[in-house]
C-alpha positions as CSV (number, residue, x, y, z in Angstrom):
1,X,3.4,21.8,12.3
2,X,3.8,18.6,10.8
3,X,6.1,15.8,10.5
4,X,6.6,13.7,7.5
5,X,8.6,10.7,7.5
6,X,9.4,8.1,4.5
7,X,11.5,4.9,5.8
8,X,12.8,3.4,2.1
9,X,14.8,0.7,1.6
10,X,17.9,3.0,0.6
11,X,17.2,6.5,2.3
12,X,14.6,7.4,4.7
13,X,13.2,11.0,4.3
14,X,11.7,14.2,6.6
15,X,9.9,16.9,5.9
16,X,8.6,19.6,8.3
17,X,5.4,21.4,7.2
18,X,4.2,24.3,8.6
19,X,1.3,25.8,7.9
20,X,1.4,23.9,4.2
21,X,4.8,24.8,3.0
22,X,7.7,22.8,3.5
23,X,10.0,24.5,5.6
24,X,13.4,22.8,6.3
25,X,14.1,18.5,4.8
26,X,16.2,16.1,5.1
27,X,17.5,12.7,3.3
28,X,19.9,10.1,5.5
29,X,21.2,6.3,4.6
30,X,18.2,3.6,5.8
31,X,20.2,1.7,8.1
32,X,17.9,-1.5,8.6
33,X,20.3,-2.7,11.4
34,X,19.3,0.3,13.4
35,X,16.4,1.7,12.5
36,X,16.2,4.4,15.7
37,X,19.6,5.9,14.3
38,X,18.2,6.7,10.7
39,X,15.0,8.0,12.1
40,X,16.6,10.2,15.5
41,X,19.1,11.2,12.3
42,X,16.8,12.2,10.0
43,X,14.8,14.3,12.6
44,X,17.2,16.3,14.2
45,X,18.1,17.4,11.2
46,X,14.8,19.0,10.4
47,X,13.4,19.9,14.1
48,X,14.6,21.3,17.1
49,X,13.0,21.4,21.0
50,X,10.8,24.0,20.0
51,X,9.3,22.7,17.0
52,X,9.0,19.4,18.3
53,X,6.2,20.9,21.5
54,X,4.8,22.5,18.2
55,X,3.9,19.1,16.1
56,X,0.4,18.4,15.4
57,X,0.8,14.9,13.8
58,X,3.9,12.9,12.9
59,X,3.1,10.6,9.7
60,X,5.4,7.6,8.1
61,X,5.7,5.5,5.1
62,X,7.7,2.7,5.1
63,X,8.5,-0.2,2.7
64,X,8.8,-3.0,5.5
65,X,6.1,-4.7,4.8
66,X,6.4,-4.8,1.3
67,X,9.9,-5.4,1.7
68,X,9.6,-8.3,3.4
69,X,7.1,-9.9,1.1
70,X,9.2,-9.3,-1.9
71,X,12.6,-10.7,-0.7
72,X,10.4,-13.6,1.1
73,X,11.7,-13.0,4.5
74,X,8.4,-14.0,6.0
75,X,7.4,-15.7,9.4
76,X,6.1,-19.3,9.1
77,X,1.9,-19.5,9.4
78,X,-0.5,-22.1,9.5
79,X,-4.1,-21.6,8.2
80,X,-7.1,-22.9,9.5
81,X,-9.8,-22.8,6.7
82,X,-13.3,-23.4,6.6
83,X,-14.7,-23.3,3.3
84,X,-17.6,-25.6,3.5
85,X,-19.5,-26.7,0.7
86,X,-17.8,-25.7,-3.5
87,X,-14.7,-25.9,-4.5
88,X,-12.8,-29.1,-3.3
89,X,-9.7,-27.9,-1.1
90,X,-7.3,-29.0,-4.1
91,X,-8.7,-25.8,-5.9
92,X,-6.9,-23.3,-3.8
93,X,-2.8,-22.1,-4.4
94,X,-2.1,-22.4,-0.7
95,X,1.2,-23.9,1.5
96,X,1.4,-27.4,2.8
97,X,0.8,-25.2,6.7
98,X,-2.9,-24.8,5.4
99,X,-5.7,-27.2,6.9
100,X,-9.3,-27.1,6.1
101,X,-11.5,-27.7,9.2
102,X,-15.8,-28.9,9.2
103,X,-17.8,-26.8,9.6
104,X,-20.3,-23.9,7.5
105,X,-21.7,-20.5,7.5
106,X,-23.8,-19.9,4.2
107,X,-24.3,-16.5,2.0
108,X,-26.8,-14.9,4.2
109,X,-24.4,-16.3,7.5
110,X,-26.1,-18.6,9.0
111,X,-24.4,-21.5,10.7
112,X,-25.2,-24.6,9.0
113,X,-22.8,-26.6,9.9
114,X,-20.5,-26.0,13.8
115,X,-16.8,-26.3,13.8
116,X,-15.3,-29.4,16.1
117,X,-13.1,-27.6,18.9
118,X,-11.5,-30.8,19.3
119,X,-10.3,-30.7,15.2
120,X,-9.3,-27.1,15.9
121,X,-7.4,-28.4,19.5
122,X,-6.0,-31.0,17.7
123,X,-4.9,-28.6,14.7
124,X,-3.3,-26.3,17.4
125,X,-1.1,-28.5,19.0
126,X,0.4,-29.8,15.8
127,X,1.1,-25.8,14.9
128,X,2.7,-26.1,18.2
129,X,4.9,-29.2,18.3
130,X,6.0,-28.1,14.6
131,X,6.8,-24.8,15.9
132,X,4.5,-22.4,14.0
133,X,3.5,-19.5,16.1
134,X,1.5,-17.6,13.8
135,X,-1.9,-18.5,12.8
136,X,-4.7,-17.3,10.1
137,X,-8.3,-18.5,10.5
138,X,-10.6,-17.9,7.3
139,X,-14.4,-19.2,6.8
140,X,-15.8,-18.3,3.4
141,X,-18.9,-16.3,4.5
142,X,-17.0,-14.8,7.5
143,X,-18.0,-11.5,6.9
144,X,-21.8,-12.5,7.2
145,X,-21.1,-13.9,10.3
146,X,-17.5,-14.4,12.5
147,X,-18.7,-16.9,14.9
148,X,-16.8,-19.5,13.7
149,X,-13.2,-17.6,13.1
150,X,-13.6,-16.1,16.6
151,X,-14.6,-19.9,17.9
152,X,-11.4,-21.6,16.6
153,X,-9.1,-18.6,17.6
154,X,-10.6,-19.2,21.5
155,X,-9.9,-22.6,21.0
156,X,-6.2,-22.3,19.6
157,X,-5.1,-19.4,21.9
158,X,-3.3,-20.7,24.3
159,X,-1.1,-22.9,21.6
160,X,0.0,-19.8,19.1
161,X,1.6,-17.3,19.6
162,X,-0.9,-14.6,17.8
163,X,-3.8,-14.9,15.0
164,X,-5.5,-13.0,12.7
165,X,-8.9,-13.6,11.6
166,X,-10.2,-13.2,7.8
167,X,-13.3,-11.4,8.6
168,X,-11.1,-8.1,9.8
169,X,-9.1,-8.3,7.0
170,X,-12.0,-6.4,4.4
171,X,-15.6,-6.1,4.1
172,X,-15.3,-7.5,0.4
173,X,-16.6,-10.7,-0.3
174,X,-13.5,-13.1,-2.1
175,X,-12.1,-16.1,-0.9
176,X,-9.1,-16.6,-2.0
177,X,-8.4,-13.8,-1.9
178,X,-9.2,-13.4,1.5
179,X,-7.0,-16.4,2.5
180,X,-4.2,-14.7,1.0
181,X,-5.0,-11.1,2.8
182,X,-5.1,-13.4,6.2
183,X,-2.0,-15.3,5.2
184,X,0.1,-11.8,4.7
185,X,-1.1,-10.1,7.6
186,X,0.2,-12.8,9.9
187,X,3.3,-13.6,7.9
188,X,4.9,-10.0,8.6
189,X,3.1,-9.1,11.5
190,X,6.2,-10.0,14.3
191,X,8.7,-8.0,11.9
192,X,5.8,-5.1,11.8
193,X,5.4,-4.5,15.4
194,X,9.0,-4.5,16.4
195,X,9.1,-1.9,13.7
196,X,6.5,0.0,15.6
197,X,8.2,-0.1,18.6
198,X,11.2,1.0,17.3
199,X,9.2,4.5,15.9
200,X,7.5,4.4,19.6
201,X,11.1,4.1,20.7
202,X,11.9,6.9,18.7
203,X,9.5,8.9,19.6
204,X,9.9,8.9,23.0
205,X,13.4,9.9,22.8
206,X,12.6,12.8,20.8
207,X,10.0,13.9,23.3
208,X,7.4,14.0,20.9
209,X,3.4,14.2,22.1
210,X,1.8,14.6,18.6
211,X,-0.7,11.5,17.4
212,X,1.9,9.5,15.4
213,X,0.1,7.7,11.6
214,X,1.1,5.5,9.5
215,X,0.8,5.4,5.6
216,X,-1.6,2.7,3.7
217,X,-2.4,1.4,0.8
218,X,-5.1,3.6,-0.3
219,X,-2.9,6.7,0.5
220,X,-4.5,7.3,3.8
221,X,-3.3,7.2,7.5
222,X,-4.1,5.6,10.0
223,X,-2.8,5.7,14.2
224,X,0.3,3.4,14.8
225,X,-0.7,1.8,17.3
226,X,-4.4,0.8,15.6
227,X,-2.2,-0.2,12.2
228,X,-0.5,-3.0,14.9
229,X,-3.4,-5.6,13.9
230,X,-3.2,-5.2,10.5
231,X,0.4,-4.5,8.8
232,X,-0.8,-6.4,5.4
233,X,-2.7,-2.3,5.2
234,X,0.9,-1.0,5.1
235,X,1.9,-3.1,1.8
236,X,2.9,-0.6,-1.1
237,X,2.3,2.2,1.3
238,X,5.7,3.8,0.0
239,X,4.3,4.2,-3.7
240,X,1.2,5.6,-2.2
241,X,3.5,8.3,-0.7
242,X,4.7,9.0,-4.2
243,X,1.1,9.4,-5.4
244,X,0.1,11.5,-2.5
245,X,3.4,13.5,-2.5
246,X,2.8,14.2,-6.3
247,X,-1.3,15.2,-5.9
248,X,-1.1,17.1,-2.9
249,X,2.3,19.4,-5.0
250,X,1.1,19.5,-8.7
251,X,-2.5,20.7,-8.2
252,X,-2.9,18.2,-11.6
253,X,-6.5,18.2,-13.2
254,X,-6.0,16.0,-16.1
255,X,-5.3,12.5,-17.2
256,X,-1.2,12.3,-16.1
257,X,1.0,9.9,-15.6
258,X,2.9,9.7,-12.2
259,X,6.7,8.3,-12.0
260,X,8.5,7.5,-8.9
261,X,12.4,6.6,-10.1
262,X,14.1,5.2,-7.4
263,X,17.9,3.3,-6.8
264,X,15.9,0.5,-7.1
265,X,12.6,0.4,-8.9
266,X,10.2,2.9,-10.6
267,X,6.8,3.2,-9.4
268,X,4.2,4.2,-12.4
269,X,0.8,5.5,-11.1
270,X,-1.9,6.9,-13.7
271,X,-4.2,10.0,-12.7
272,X,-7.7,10.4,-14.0
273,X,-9.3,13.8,-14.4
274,X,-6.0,14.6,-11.7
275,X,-7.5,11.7,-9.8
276,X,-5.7,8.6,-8.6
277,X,-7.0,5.3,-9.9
278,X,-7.7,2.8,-6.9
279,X,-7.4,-1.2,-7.0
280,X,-11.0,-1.8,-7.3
281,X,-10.8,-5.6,-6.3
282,X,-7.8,-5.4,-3.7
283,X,-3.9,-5.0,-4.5
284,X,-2.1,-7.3,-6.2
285,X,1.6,-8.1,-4.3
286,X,4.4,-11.1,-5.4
287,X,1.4,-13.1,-7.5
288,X,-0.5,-12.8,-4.1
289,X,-4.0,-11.4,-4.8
290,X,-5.6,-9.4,-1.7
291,X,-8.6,-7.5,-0.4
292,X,-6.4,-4.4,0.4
293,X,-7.6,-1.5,-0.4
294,X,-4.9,0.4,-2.8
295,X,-4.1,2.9,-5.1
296,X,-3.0,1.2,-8.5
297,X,0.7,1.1,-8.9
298,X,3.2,-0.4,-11.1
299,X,6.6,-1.8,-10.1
300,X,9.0,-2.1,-12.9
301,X,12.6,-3.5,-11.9
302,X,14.4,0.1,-13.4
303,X,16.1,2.5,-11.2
304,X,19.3,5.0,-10.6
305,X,21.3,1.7,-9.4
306,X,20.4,-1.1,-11.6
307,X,23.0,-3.2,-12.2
308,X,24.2,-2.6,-16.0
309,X,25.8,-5.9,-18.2
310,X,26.2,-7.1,-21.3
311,X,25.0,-10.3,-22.0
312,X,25.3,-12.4,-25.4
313,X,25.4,-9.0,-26.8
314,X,22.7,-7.8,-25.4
315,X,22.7,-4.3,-23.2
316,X,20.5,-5.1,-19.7
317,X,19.6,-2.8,-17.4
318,X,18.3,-3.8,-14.2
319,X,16.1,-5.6,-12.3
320,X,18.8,-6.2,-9.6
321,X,20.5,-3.5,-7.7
322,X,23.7,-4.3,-5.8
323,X,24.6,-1.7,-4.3
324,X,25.4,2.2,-5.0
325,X,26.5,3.5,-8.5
326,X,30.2,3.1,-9.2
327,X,30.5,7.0,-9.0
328,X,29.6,6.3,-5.6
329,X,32.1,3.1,-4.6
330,X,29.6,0.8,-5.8
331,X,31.0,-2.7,-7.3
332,X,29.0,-1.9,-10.9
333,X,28.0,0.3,-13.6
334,X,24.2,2.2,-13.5
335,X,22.2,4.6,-15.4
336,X,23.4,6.7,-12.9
337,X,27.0,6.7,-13.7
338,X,26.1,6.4,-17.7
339,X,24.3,10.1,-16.7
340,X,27.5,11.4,-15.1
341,X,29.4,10.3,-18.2
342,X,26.7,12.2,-20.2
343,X,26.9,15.2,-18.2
344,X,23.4,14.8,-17.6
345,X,24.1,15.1,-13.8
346,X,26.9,16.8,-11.8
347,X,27.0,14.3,-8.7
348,X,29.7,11.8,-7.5
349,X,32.8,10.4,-8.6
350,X,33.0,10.9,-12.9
351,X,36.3,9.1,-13.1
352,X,34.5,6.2,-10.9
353,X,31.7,6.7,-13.2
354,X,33.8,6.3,-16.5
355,X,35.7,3.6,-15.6
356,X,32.9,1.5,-14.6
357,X,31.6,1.9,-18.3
358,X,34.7,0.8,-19.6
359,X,33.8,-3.0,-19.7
360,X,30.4,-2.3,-21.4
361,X,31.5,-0.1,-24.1
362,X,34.2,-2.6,-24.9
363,X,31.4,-5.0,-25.2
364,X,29.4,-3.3,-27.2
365,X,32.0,-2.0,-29.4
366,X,31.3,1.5,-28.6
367,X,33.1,4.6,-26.8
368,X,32.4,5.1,-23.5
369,X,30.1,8.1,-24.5
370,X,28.3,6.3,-27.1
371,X,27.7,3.4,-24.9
372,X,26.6,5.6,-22.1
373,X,24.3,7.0,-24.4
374,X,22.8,3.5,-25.3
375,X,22.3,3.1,-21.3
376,X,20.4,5.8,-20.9
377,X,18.1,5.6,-23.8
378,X,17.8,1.3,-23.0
379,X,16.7,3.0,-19.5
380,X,14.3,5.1,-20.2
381,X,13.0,2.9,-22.9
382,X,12.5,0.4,-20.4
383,X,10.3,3.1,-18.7
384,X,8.1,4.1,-21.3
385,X,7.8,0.8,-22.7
386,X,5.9,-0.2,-19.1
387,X,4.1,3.1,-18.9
388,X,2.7,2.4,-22.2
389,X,1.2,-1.2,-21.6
390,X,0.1,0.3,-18.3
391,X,-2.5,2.6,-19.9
392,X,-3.2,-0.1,-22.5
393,X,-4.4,-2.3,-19.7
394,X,-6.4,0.3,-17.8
395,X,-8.1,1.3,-20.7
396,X,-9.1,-2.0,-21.5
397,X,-10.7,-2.3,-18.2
398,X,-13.7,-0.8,-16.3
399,X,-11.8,2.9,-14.8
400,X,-11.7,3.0,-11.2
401,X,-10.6,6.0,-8.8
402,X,-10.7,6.8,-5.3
403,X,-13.9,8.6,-5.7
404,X,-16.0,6.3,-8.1
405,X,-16.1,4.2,-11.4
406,X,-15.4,6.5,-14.6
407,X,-18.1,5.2,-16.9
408,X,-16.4,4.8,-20.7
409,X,-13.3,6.5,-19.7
410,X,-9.8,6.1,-21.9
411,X,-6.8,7.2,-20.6
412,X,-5.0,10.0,-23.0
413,X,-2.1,10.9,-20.5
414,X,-0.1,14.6,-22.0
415,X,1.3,15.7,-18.4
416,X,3.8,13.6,-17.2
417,X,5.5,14.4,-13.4
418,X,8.6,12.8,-12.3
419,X,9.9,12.9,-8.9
420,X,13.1,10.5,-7.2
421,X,16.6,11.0,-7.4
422,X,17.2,10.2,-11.4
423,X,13.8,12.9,-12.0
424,X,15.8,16.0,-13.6
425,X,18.3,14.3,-16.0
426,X,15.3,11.8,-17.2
427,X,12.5,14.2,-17.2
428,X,13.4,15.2,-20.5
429,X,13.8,12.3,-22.8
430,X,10.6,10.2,-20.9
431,X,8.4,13.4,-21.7
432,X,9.5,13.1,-25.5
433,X,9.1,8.6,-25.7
434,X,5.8,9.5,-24.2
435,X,4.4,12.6,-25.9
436,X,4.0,14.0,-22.7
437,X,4.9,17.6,-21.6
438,X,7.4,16.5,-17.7
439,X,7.3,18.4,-14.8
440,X,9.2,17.8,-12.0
441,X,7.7,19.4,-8.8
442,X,9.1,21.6,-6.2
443,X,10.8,19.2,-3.5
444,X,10.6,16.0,-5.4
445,X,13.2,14.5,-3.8
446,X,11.3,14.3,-0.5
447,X,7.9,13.5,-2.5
448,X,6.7,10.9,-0.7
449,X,7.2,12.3,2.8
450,X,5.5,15.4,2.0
451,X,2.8,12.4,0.8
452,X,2.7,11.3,3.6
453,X,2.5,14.3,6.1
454,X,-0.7,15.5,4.3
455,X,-2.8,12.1,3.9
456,X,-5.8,12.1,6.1
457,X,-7.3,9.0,7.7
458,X,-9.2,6.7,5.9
459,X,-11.7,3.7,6.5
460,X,-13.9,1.8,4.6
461,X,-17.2,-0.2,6.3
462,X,-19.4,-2.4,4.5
463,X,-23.0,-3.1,6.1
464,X,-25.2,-6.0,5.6
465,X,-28.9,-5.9,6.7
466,X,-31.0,-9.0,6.4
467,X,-34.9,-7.8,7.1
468,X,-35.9,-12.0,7.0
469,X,-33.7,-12.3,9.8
470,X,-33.8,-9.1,11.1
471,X,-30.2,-9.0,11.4
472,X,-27.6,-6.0,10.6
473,X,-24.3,-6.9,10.1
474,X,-21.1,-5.0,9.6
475,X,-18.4,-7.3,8.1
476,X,-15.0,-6.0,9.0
477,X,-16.1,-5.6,13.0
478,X,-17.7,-9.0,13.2
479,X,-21.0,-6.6,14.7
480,X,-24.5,-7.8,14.5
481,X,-27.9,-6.1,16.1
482,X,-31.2,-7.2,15.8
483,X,-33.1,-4.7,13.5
484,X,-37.0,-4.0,13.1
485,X,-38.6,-6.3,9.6
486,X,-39.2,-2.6,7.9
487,X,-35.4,-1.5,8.2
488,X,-34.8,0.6,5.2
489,X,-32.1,1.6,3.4
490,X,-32.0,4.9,4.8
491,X,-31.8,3.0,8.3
492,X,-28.7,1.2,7.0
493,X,-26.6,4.2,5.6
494,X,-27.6,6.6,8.8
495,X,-26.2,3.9,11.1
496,X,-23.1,3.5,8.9
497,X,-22.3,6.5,9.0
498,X,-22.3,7.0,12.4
499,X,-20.7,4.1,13.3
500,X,-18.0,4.8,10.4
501,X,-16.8,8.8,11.6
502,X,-16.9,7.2,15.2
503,X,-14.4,4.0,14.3
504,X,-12.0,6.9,12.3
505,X,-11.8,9.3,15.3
506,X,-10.9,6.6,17.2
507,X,-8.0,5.5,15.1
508,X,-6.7,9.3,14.7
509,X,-8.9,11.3,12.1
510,X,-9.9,14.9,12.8
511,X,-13.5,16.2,12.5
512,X,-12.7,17.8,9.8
513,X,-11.6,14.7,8.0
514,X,-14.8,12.5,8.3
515,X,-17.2,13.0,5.6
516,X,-18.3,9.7,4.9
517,X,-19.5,9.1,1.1
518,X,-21.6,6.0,0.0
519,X,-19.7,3.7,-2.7
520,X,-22.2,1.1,-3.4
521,X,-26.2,0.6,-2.3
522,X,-27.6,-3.5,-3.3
523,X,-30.9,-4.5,-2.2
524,X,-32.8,-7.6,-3.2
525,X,-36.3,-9.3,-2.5
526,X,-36.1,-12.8,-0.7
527,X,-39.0,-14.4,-1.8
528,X,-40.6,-17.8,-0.8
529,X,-43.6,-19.1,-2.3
530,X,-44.3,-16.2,-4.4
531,X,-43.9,-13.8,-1.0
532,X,-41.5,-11.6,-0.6
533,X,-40.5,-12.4,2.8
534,X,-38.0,-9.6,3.3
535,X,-34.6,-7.4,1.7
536,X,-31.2,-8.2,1.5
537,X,-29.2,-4.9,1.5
538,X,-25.7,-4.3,1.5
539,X,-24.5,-0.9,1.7
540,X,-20.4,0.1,1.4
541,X,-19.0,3.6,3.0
542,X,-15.9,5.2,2.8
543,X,-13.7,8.1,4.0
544,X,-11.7,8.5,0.9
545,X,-7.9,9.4,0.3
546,X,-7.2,12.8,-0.3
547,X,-5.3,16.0,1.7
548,X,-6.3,16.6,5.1
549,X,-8.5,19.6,5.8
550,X,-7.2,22.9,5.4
551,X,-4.9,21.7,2.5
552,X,-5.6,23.6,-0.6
553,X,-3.0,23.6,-3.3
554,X,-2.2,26.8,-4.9
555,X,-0.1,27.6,-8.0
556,X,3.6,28.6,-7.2
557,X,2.6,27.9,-3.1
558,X,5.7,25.3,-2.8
């Protein structure tokens, strides 16, 4: 049996799975006060003592993270930076808690230049008398070689409270973007753990022994406990629920588009050949630009409980949300209660609903139903508009998905699946604004927790082995080991993969679940005076998203 759990911003979600068919869900109120009530809530309603000794794995989304990045509510951090040589310091968008320290590790990572402890000392007590507990340490070439990070965070530990260092952060090669992965990681990590203890809380009032995972990015899991260290993974792991939820129910094999209408926000994912596309570069969150590993997403400010005015005139819709729908005691009028007045839905309050619309319609100099009417389409227009200039930008771009680069590919979406609460009264009129036949899927409502319960773990490891130096590096663990001059290629992938299906058993994957595929294979000659001297190779592996073994979708099997 399994467990899925979706922690949202409005409702949190469970599903109970067993063997790959849902067989009993649940939706309660989020109460962010208490989480450990929403979550002991939302359980007992789907398992009992007997199916809780029968769990084989518990898996959650949750939105905290990203939640917290988006309203700002972020913990103070000071950076220590060591960029060496390039771009002067004035180049980079970064707060006035940043400061750039000597120091240099070049391409190839060898230390050119050593840090001064007694900069980084001096540094660290300023954090301290100021108050800042939370620290990020980023050198350019980290990845090449950590010495330096892992230097300055000896030298600093006693003075902060915790630190995260850039060269954990990704394998991928970008500065500033780096800084800002490091930045985000250590920004939300205090809020992230207490939010891990309260699911460890949880769990052990529940009595539950099954491995507990957490949602990411990328649409896989990984253990809780491991995903302590790095809660900048967990950003946008809810619309990677919705992704998951939607492949792992639809059995889709062509270009679709993927919709996710919330209270607050609608979350627009494309498919590829049924494939999800993948943030090639790193996810993009509030401007920020990251190394994290994502499936693509877009965010538009639209949902069931946007706030709905009139303004010079001019009919809005959205981007804030204040609360409920009026059919539901909330202070203003939604697309929600426009639906209700449309008949479009059977659900709360329709005098509520009405009266709320009152205002607007005598704005627009309309009857209720005719202004209604003009909600809903302004709604769903809103929606199509973005799904459009979506596509338009993918196709204008080099086509990435979790399994590899589509050479040439364009877009040419005709399935279009919906799932959230607002999914069967819109389903209809996005399908026609975007020539797409809709389909809402079995148990949409609970999407992304089903999403969720049937990711399997994934990792990504990227090797560097210099043959000049004899050095073989793996970026994201900070490893080195001396190699022989003839190291291969072959040598480098063989030890990756080893090393890779050991690191995801160790953070909760199966057997089953660790077929490691090679993304990318560089190598290049170092030459001097007309010798080639050695090989630069590089060499990226991954355990991709998908459905954990065993899962095989079938038509009609919801």
């Amino acid at each position: 049996m399994i467990l899925g759990i979706d922690v949202g911003g409005t409702h949190t979600d469970a599903v109970l799975i067993d063997p790959f068919k849902v067989i009993r869900k649940a939706k309660v109120l989020t109460n962010e006060k208490n989480l450990l009530s929403s979550l002991l809530d939302v359980t007992n309603q789907v398992v009992d003592d007997e199916a809780i000794g029968r769990l084989d794995r518990v898996v959650l989304s949750t939105t905290i993270s990203t939640n917290a990045i988006v309203q700002n509510k972020l913990d103070r951090v000071g950076l220590m930076i060591v960029s060496g040589p390039g771009l002067h310091t004035a180049s980079y968008d970064l707060h006035p808690d940043s400061h750039f320290l000597a120091g240099y590790v070049n391409h190839r990572g060898i230390e050119l230049a050593a840090f001064d402890p007694q900069e980084a000392a001096r540094i660290g007590s300023r954090f301290q008398t100021e108050g800042i507990r939370h620290v990020g340490i980023v050198g350019k070439f980290s990845t090449r070689n950590p010495v330096q990070e892992i230097g300055i965070q000896e030298v600093v530990r006693e003075q902060v409270h915790h630190t995260s260092l850039g060269h954990r952060m990704s394998g991928n090669l970008n500065f500033p973007r780096r800084i800002a992965t490091t930045y985000l990681n250590e920004a939300v990590w205090d809020l992230y753990r207490r939010f891990v203890e309260e699911v460890l809380h949880f769990v052990r009032e529940r009595g539950i022994q099954a491995p507990i995972y957490i949602l990411k990015a990328d649409g896989g899991t990984f253990d809780i406990l491991q995903s302590v260290e790095f809660p900048v993974q967990t950003i946008l792991s809810g619309p990677a629920a919705s992704i998951m939820g939607i492949l792992t129910m639809t059995g889709c094999k062509e270009d679709a588009i993927a919709l996710d209408i919330g209270g607050t926000t609608t979350d627009i994912a494309i498919f590829a050949d049924g494939v999800p596309l993948l943030e090639a570069f790193g996810v993009t969150i509030e401007g920020r630009k990251t190394l994290i590993r994502g499936l693509r997403t877009q965010s538009l400010g639209v949902g069931g409980d946007s706030r709905v005015r009139v303004q010079g005139g001019v009919l809005l819709v959205g981007p804030e949300r204040a609360g409920p729908a009026a059919a539901f005691g909330g202070p203003f009028p939604t697309p929600t209660d426009a639906m209700i007045v449309l008949g479009l839905t059977a659900i709360g309050d329709g005098r509520k609903a009405r009266a709320s619309l009152a205002p607007i319609a005598e704005a627009l100099g309309l009857p209720v139903e005719e202004a209604a009417a003009r909600i809903f389409q302004e709604t769903c227009g809103k929606i199509a508009s973005r799904v459009r200039s979506t596509i338009e930008e993918i196709n204008n771009q080099p086509v990435y998905t979790i399994h590899e680069m589509l050479e040439g590919k364009r877009l040419a979406p005709r399935r279009l699946f919906i799932v959230g609460g607002p999914a069967q009264p819109m389903a209809a009129e996005l399908g026609r604004l975007l020539e797409c036949t809709p389909h809402i899927p079995k148990h949409a409502e609970v999407a992304n927790a089903i999403g969720a319960a049937l990711a399997r773990t994934t990792m990504e490891m990227t090797l560097l082995a210099d043959t000049e130096r004899r050095i073989l590096s793996i970026a994201e663990e900070g490893f080195q080991r001396a190699i022989p001059q003839h190291f291969t290629v072959e040598d480098v992938i063989r030890i990756g993969r080893e090393r890779l299906r050991g690191k995801a058993l160790k953070i909760g994957a199966t057997d089953a679940d660790t077929a490691v595929e090679v993304v990318e294979v560089q190598q290049f000659n170092m030459v001097r005076e007309y010798y080639t001297t050695g090989r630069n190779i590089r060499v990226k592996l991954q355990i991709k998203p998908g459905a954990i073994a065993g899962f095989q979708w079938e038509e009609g099997a919801w």
